[in-house]
C-alpha positions as CSV (number, residue, x, y, z in Angstrom):
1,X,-23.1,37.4,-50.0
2,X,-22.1,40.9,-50.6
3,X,-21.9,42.3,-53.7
4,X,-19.0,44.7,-54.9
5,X,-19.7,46.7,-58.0
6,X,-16.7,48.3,-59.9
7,X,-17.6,51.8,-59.9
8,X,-19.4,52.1,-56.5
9,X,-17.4,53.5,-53.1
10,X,-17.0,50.4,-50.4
11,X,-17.0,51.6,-47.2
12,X,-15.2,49.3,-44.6
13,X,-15.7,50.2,-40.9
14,X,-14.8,47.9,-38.0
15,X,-12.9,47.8,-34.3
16,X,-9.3,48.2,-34.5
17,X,-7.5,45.0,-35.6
18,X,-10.4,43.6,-36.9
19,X,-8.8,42.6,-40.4
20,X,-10.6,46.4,-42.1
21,X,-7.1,46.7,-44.4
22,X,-6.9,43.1,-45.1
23,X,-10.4,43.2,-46.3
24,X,-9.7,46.4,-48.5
25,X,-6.7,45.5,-50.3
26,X,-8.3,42.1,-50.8
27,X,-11.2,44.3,-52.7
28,X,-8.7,46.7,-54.1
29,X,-6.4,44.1,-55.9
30,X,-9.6,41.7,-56.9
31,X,-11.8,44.4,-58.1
32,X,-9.2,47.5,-58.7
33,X,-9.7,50.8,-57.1
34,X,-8.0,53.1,-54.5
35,X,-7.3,52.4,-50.8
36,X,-8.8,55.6,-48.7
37,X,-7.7,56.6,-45.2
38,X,-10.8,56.8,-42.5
39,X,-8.4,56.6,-39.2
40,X,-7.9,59.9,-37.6
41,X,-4.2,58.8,-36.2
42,X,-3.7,57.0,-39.4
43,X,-3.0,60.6,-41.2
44,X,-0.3,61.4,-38.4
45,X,2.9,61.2,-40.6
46,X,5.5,60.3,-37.5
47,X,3.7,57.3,-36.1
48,X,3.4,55.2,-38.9
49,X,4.3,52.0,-36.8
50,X,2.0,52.6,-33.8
51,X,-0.9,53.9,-35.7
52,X,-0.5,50.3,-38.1
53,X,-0.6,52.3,-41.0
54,X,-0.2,49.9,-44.2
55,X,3.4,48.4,-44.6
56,X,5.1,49.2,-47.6
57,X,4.5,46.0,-49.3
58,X,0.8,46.3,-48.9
59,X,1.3,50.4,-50.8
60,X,3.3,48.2,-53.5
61,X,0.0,45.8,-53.9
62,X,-2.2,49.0,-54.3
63,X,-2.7,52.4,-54.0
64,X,-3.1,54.2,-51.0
65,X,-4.0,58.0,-49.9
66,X,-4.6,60.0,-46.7
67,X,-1.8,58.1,-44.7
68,X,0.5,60.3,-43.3
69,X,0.0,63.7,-44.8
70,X,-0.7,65.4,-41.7
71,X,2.7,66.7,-39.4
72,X,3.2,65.9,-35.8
73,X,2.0,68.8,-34.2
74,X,-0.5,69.8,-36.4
75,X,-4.5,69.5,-35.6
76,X,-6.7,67.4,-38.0
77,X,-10.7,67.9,-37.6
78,X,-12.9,65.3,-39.6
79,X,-13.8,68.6,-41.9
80,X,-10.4,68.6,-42.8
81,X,-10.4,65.3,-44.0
82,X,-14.1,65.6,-45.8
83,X,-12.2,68.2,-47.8
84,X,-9.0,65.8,-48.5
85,X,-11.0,63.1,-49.3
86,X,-13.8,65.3,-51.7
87,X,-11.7,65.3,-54.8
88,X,-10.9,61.3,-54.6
89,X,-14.7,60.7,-54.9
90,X,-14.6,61.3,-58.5
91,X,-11.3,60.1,-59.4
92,X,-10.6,55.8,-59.3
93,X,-13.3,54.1,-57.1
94,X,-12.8,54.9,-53.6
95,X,-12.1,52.3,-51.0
96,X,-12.4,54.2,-47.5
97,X,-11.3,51.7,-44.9
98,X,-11.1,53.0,-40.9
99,X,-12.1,52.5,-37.6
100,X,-12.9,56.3,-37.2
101,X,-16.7,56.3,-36.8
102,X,-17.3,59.8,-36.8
103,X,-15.1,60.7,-39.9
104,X,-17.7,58.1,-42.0
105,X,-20.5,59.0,-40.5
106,X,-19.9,62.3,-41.5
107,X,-19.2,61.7,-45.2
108,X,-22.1,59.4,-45.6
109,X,-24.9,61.6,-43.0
110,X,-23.5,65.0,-43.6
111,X,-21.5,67.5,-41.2
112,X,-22.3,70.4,-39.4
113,X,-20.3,73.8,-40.4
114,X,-19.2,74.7,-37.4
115,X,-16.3,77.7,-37.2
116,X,-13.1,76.6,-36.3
117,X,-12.2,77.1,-32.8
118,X,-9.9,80.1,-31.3
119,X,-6.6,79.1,-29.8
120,X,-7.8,80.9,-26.5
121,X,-11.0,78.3,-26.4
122,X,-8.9,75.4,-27.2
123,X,-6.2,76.2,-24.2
124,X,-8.8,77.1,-21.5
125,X,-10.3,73.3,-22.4
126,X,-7.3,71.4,-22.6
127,X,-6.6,73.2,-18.7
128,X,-10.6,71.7,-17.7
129,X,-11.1,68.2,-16.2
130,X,-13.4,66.3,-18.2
131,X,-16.0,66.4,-15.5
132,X,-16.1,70.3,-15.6
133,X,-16.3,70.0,-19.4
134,X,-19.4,67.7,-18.9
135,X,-20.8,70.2,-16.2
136,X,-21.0,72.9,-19.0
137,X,-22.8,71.2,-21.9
138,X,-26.3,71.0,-23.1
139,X,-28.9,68.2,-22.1
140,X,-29.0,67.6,-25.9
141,X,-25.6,67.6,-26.5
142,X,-25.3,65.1,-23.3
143,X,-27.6,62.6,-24.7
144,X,-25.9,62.3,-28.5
145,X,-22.2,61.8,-27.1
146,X,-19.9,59.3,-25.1
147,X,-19.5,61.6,-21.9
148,X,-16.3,59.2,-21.3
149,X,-14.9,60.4,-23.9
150,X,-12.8,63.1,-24.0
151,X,-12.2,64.2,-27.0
152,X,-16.2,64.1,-28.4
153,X,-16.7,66.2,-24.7
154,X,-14.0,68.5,-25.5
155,X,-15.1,69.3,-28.8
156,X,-18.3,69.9,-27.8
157,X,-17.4,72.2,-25.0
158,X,-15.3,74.3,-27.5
159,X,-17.7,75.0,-30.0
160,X,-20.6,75.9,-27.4
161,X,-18.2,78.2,-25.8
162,X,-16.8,79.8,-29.0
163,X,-20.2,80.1,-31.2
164,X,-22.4,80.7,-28.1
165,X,-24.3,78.1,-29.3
166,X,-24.4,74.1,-28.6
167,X,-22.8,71.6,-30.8
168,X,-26.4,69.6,-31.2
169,X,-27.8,72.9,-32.5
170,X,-24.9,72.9,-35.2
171,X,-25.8,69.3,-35.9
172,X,-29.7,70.1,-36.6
173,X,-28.6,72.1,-39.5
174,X,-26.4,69.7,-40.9
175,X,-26.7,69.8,-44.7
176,X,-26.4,66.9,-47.1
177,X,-23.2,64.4,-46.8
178,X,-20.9,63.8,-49.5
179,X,-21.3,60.4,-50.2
180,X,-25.2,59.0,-49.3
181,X,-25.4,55.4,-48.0
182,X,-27.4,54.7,-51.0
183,X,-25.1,55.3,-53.5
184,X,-21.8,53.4,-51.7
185,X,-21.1,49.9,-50.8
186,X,-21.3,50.3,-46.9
187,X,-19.9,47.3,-44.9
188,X,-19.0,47.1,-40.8
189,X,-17.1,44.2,-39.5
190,X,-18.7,42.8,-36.5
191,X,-15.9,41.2,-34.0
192,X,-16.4,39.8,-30.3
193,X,-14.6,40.8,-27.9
194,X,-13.2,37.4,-27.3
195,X,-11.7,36.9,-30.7
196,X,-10.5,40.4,-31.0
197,X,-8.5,40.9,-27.6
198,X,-6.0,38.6,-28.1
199,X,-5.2,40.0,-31.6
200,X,-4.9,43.4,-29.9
201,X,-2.4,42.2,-27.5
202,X,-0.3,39.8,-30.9
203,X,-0.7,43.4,-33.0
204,X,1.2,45.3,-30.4
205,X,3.7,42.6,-29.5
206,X,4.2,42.7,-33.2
207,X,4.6,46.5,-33.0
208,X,6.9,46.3,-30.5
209,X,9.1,43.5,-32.9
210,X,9.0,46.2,-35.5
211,X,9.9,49.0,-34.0
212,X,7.4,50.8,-32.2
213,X,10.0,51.8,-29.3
214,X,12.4,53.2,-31.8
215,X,9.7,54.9,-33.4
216,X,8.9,56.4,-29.9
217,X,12.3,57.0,-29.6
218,X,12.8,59.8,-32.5
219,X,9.3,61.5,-31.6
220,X,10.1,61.7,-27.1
221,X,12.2,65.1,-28.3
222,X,9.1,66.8,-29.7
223,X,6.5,65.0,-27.7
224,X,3.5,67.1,-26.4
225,X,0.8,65.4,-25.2
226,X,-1.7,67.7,-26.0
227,X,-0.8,67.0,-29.7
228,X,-3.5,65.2,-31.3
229,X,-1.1,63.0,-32.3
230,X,-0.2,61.8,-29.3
231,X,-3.8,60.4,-28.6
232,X,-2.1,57.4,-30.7
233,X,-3.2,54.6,-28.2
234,X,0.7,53.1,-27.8
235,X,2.4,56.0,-27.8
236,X,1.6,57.7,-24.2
237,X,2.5,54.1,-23.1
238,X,5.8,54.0,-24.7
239,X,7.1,57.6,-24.2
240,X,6.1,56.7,-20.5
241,X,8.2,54.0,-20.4
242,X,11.7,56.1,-22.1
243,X,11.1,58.3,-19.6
244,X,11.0,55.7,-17.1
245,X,7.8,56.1,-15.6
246,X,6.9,52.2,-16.8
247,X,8.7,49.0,-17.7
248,X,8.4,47.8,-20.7
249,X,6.3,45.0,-20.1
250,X,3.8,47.7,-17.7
251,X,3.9,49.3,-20.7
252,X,2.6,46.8,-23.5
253,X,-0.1,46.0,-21.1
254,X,-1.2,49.4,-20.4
255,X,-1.5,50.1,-24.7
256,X,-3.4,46.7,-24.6
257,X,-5.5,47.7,-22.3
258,X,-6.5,50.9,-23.9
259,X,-6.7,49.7,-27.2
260,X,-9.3,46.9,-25.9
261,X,-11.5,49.8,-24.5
262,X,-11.4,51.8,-27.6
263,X,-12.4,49.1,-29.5
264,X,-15.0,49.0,-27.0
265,X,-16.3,52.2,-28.0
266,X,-15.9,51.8,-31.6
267,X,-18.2,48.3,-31.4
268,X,-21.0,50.4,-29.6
269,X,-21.0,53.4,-32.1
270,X,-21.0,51.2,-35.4
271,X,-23.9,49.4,-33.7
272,X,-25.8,52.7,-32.8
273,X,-25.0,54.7,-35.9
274,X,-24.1,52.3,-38.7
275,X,-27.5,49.7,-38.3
276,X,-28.3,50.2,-42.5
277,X,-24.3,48.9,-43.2
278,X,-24.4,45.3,-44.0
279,X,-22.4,43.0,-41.3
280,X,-19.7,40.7,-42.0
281,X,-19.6,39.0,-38.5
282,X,-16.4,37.8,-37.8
283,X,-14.2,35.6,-37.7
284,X,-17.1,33.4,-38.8
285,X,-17.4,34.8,-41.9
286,X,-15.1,33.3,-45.0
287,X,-14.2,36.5,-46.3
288,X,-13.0,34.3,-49.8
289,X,-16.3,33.8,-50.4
290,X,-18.2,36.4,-48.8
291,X,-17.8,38.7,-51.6
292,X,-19.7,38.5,-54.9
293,X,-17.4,40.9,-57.7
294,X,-19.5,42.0,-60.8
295,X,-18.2,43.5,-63.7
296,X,-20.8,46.2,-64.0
297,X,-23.2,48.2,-62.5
């Protein structure tokens, strides 16, 4: 049983389509309090379908900030979004629901201030493979990341090569986070892979039923994929398939696909970095009664 105080942040972390904004507006509508983007595609203002940022009836139910506010082409680093986000931890009691591990870790463990990267940097490492990328990093720097991953590599690479100094050094002098552990709600939602594959693939069919393709549709004009917006798992799928590269169906499998991986990666870094959050294991977990409400602190 997990209690939810009215006045404290809730943190909800979990996979992708793991029930996280189910969970929050059940919290939000039973407790009050504001809904809080922690998705870094979720603040992407185009791919509101793809991305499964909250249906309009679910803003109607409660309020909601940080979804879409970011343009197309624009970049969005997680210090962008510690600054959006700093003025709505003293206003209504923040509920920050995402699958973005690194954007809550950050609020709740403090980030680095690292100078933003030159235009110059950022071109010569979009042009690298990723194995170059990992040739060029620090043993330090090696150990703390996902070296399959290649936008943690990437970053990594840009800020040794444009500070002349290693990301992990940046990150030893990280000072205090926003929001401690201690003084939030923190909860993670623990899914198998076995229960949470097949509501991947039933998510995206559902996309698909909405509108996804049309959505796909209005954005293959501007598309760019070295946009971080097009790292929306779905959309490199779908603009493959207007441009005929895929069939539909090669498509839908290929999203699947990559979505089940990411989730992958999400599981392992909630279970390496978020071990003090406490664990509603699902889908074993009633979440009607796994929630005690109080009235006060």
């Amino acid at each position: 049983m997990i209690d939810i105080y009215p006045q404290k942040p809730v943190l909800i972390a979990g996979p992708t389509a793991s029930g996280k904004s189910a969970l929050a507006l059940h919290i939000a509508e039973a407790q009050g309090g504001v809904i809080v983007n922690a998705d870094a595609l979720q603040v992407f203002d185009r791919w509101r379908i793809v991305t499964a940022r909250p249906p309009d009836e679910d803003l109607a139910r409660a309020p909601h900030q940080l979804y879409g506010h970011v343009g197309l082409a624009e970049s969005y680093t997680v210090g962008d979004w510690l600054r959006d986000l700093t003025p709505l931890l003293t206003g209504r009691r923040p509920i920050i629901v995402g699958g973005t591990g690194l954007y809550l870790s950050a609020l709740t463990e403090g980030l680095a201030q690292i100078p933003p990267t030159p235009a110059n940097v950022r071109s010569d490492a979009d042009e690298r493979s990723l194995a170059d990328l990992v040739a060029d990093l620090d043993a330090t720097t090696k150990a703390r990341i996902d070296l399959n991953n290649r936008a943690r590599v990437q970053r990594a690479w840009e800020v040794q090569r444009s500070t002349g100094r290693p990301i992990s050094a940046w990150q030893d002098e990280t000072p205090p986070p926003l929001l401690p552990l201690s003084n939030a709600t923190p909860i993670v939602l623990d899914a198998p892979r076995e229960w949470l594959t097949p509501r991947i693939a039933q998510r995206f069919d559902l996309m698909l039923t909405d509108g996804a393709l049309e959505e796909a549709k209005t954005i293959l004009p501007e598309w760019k994929p070295q946009h971080q917006s097009s790292k929306a798992i779905g959309a490199p799928e779908l603009i493959a398939h207007l441009r005929g590269e895929l069939s539909l169906n090669e498509a839908r499998d290929a999203a699947v696909v990559a979505s089940t991986q990411y989730a992958k990666r999400q599981r392992t870094w909630f279970r390496k970095r978020m071990k003090d959050w406490q664990t509603i294991h699902m889908p074993s977990t009633d979440l009607s009664t796994a929630f005690t409400f109080r009235t006060s602190d």
